[in-house]
C-alpha positions as CSV (number, residue, x, y, z in Angstrom):
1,X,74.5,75.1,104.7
2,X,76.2,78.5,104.7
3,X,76.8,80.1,101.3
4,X,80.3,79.6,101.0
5,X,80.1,76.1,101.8
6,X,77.8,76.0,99.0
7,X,80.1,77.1,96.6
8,X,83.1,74.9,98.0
9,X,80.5,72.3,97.4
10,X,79.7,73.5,93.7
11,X,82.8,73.8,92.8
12,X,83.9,70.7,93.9
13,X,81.4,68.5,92.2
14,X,82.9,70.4,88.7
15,X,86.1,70.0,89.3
16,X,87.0,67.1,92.2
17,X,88.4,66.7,95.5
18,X,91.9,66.7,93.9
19,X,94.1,68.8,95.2
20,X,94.3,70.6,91.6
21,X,90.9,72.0,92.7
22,X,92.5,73.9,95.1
23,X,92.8,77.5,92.8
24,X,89.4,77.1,91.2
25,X,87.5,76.7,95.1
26,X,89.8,79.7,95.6
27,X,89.0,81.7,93.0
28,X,85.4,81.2,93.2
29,X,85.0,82.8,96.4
30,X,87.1,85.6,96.0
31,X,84.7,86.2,93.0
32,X,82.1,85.9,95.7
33,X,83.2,88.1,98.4
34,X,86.8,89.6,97.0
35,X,88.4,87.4,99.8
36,X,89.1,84.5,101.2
37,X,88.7,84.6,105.1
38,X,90.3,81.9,107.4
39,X,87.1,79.7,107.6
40,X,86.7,79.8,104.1
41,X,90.1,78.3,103.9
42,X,89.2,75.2,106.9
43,X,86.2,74.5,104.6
44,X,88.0,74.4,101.6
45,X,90.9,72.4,103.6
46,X,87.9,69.8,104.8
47,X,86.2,69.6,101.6
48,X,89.7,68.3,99.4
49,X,91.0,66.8,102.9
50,X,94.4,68.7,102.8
51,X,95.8,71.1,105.8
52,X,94.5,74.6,106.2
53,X,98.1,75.0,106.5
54,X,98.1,74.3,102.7
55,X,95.5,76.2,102.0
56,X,96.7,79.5,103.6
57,X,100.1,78.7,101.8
58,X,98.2,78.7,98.5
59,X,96.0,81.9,99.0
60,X,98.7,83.9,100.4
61,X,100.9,83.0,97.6
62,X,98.7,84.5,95.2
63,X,98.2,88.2,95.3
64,X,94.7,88.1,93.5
65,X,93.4,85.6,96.6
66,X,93.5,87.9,99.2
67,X,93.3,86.4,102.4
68,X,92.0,89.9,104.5
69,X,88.2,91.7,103.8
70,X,88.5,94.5,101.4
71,X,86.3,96.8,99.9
72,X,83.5,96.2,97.3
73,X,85.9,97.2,94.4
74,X,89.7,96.8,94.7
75,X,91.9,98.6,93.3
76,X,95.5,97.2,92.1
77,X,97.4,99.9,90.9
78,X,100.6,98.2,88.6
79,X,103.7,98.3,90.1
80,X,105.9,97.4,86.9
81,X,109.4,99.9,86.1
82,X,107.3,100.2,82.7
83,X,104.5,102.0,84.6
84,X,107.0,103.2,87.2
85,X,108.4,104.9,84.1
86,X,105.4,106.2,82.7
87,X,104.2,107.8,85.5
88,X,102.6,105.6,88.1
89,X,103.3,107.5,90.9
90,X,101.2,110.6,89.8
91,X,98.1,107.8,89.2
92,X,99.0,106.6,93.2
93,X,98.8,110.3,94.8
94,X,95.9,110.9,93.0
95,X,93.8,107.9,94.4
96,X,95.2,108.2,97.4
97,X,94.4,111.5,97.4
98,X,91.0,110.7,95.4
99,X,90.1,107.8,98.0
100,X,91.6,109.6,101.1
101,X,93.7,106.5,101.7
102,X,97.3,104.8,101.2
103,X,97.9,101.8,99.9
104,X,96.8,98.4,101.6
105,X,93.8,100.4,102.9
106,X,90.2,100.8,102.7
107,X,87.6,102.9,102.7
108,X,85.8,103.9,105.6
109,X,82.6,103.1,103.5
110,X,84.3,99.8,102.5
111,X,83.2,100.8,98.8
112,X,87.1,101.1,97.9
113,X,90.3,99.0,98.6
114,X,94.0,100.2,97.6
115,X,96.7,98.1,96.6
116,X,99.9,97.6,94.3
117,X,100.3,94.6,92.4
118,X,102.9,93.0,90.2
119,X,102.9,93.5,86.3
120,X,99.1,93.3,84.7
121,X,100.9,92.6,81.5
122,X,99.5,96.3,79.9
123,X,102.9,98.0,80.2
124,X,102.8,98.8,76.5
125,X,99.7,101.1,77.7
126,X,100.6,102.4,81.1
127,X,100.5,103.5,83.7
128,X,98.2,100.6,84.6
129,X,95.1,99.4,87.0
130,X,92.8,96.9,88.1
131,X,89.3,97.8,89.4
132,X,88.3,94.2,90.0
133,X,89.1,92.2,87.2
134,X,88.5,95.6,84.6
135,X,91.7,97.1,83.2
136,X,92.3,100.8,83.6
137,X,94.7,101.8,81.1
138,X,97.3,105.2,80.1
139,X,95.7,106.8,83.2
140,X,96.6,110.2,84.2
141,X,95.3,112.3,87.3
142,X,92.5,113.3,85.6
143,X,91.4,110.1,84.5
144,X,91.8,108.9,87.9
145,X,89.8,111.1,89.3
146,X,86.5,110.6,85.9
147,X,87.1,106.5,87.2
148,X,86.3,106.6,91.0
149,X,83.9,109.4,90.7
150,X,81.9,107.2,88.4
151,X,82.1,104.4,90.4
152,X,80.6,106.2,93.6
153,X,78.1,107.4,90.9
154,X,77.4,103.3,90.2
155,X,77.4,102.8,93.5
156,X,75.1,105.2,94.7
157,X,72.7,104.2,92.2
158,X,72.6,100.9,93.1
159,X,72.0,101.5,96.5
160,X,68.9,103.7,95.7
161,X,67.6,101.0,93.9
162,X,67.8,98.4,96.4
């Protein structure tokens, strides 16, 4: 049984074959493999015995289910007026300029994925971010720049560990 079958089948013993398991099946393998590819979603269509039409329609709805490969850490950069207005478009150049990408792209190393997002409800401390599920707040250039190169740092690490 491949791994992600394993945990359609996990999650489906916790929480049934309903269709209401749909998000949770979902969301456990985007926190698998930050996304959800379009066998993923005929598995998870086969294992509650709905469409994979319905599936796609559910994971494409939902920003956070992202339905193409991405990097190891994605970045969702708040697109709110209230960080708008507090200077999110300094925060964008510099990780585009930072990463050496634009938004919806990744990395050539596949370490970093960039992407906008609606509200992250932090607007009382933006300009806002999401580096996986960790929030990045009142960032600045600088700070920007501190953030990734501490997670190449991390990642770099890690790797020499391995």
């Amino acid at each position: 049984m491949q791994e992600i079958e394993m945990i359609i089948e996990e999650k489906v013993k916790h929480y049934g074959r309903e269709r209401k398991a749909l998000l949770p099946i979902l969301r456990g393998i985007v926190l698998h493999k930050n996304y959800i590819s379009q066998n993923d979603m005929v598995c998870v269509a086969r294992a509650l015995d709905i469409s994979a039409a319905d599936v796609y329609g559910t994971a494409s709805f939902f920003h956070l289910l992202g339905n193409k490969e991405t990097g190891k850490y994605v970045i969702r950069v708040c697109k709110s007026i209230t960080c708008e207005m507090k200077g999110k478009h300094k925060v964008l150049k510099a990780l585009e300029d930072e990463l050496r990408i634009q938004l919806g792209e990744t990395t050539h190393d596949k370490l970093f994925t960039l992407e906008a997002t609606n509200c992250i409800g932090l607007c009382d401390e933006g300009p806002a971010m999401l580096i996986n599920n960790t929030p990045y707040t009142r960032l600045d250039p600088e700070k920007v720049h501190e953030i990734i190169y501490e997670f190449r740092n991390k990642n770099k690490k890690n790797h020499g560990q391995q």
